[in-house]
C-alpha positions in Angstrom: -81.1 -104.8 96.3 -77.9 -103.3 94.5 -74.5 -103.4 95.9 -73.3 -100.1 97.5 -70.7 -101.0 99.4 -72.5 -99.6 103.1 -71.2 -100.3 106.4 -73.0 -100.7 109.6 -71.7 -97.3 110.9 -73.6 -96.0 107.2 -76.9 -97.0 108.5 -78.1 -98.7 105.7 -82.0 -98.8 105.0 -84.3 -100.8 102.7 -87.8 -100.3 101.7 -90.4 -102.5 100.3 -93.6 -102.0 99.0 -96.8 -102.7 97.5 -100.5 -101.8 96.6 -103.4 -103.3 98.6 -107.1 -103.5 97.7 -108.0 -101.9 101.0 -108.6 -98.6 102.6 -105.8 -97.5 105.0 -108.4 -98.2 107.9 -108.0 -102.1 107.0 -104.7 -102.2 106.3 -103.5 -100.3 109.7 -105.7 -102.6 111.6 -102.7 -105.4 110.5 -99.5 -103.4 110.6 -100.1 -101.6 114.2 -100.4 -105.5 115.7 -97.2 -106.7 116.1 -98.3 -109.7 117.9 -99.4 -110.6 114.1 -96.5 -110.3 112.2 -94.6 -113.7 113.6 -97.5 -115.4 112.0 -96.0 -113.4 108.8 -92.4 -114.1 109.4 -89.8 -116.3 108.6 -87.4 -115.0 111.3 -89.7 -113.2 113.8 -91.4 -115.8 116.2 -93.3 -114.2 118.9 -93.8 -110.6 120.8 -95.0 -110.1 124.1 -96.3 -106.3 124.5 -94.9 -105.2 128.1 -97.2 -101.9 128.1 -100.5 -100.8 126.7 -100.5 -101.7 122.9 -100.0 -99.2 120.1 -99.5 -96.0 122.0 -95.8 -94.2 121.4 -93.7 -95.2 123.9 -95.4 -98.7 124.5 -92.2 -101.4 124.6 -92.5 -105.2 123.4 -90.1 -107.8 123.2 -89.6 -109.9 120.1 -88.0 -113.5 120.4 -86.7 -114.1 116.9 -84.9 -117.2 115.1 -82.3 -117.3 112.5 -80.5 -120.5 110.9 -76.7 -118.5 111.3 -77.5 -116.4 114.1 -79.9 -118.8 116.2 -82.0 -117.3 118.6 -82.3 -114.1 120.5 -84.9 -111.4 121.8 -85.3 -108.1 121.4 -86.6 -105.1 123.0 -88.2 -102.8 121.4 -90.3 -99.1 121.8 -93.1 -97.9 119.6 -91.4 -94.5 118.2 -94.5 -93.4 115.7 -98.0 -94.1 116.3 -100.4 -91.7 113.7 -103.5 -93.9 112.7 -104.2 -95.2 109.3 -100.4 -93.7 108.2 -97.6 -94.4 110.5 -96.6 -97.3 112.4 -92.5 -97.5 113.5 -90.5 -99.0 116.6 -87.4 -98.6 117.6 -85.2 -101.8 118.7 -82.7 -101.5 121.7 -82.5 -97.9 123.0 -84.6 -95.4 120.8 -81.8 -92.9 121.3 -79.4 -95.1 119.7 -81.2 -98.2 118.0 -79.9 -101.4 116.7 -83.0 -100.8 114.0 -86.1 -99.0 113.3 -88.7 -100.0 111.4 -91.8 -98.5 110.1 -94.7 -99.2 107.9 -96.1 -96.4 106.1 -99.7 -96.7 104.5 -101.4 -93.9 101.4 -104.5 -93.9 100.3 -103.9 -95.0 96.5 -107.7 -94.7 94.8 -110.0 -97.3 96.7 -106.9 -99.1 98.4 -103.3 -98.5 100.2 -99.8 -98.1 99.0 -98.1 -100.3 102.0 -94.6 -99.6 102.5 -92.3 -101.4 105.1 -89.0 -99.8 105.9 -86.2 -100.5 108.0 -82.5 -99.0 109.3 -79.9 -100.7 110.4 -78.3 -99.1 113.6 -76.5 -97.3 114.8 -76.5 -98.9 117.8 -74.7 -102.1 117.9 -76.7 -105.1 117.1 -75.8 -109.2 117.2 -74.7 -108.5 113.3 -72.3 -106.5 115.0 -70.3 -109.4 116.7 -70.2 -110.9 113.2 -68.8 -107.6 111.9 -66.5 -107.5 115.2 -65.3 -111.1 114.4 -64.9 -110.3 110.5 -64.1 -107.0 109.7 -62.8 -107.1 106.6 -66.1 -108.5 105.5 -68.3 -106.0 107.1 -69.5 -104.8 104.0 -70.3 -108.2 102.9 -71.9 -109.2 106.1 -74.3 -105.9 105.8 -75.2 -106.6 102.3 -76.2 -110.1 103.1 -78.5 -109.1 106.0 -80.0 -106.2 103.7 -81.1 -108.8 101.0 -81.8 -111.1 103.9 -84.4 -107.9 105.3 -85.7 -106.9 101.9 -86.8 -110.8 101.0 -88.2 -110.7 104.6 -90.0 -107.5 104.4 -91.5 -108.3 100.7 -92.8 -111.9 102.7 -94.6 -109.6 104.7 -96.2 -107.3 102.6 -97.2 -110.0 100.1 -98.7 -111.6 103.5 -100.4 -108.7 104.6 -102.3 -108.2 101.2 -103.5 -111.4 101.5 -105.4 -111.3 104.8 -106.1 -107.7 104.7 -107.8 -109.2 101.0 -109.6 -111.9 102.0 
């Protein structure tokens, strides 16, 4: 990830992304199971669906972990639901998120181009206390999550080829 100077109130994004040896079918069967992806994730520990799984509009909570940050949950709202393609949430208040995140899957010949995507804000998030406490370093603060999220997200993918390969 390159420098660009982006605030919180720029919603930044980051993308990931890889090929799988798998139809979309396999792949989406993964991605759409959120309760999965703590087993895939460093900061991400657990999610607890509190509606009907998948559907848009279904909300979970995710409990997450961080070494600065320590621990704290988060709700979120299933915001794009179109099987094998789409997959995206919406943390906090979908009209104002603290993120979204989205995995997109392509056929690619006999397997999937997996992408994993994610924007930061605009609604107010914990990095924002740190921002609050630290403004002149807000643009430091937001490139350090980014890279934090894009080492994150490539975790994933590179986890989800491997079980969606095996």
């Amino acid at each position: 990830m390159e420098w660009t100077g982006a605030r919180y109130a720029d919603t930044p994004c980051v993308e990931v992304e890889t090929r799988v040896d798998a139809p979309p079918e396999r792949v989406w069967a993964l991605v759409s199971d959120v309760e999965q992806m703590p087993s895939m994730s460093t900061e991400l520990q657990r999610v607890e669906w509190l509606d009907e799984p998948g559907a848009v509009g279904s909300r979970f909570v995710g409990y997450s972990r961080h070494q600065a940050i320590g621990e704290w949950s988060s709700p979120s709202q299933v915001i794009e639901c179109d099987e094998p393609r789409v997959f995206a949430w919406a943390v906090g208040d979908p009209a104002e998120p603290a993120a979204v995140w989205r995995f997109t899957l392509e056929p690619d010949g006999d397997g999937t181009r997996l992408r994993q995507w994610m924007q930061m804000g605009p609604g107010r998030s914990g990095l924002s206390l740190a921002i609050d406490r630290m403004p002149e370093k807000e643009q430091k603060i937001v490139y350090g999550r980014m890279r934090e999220f894009e080492a994150n997200m490539a975790a994933t993918l590179a986890a989800i080829k491997e079980r969606v390969s095996a």
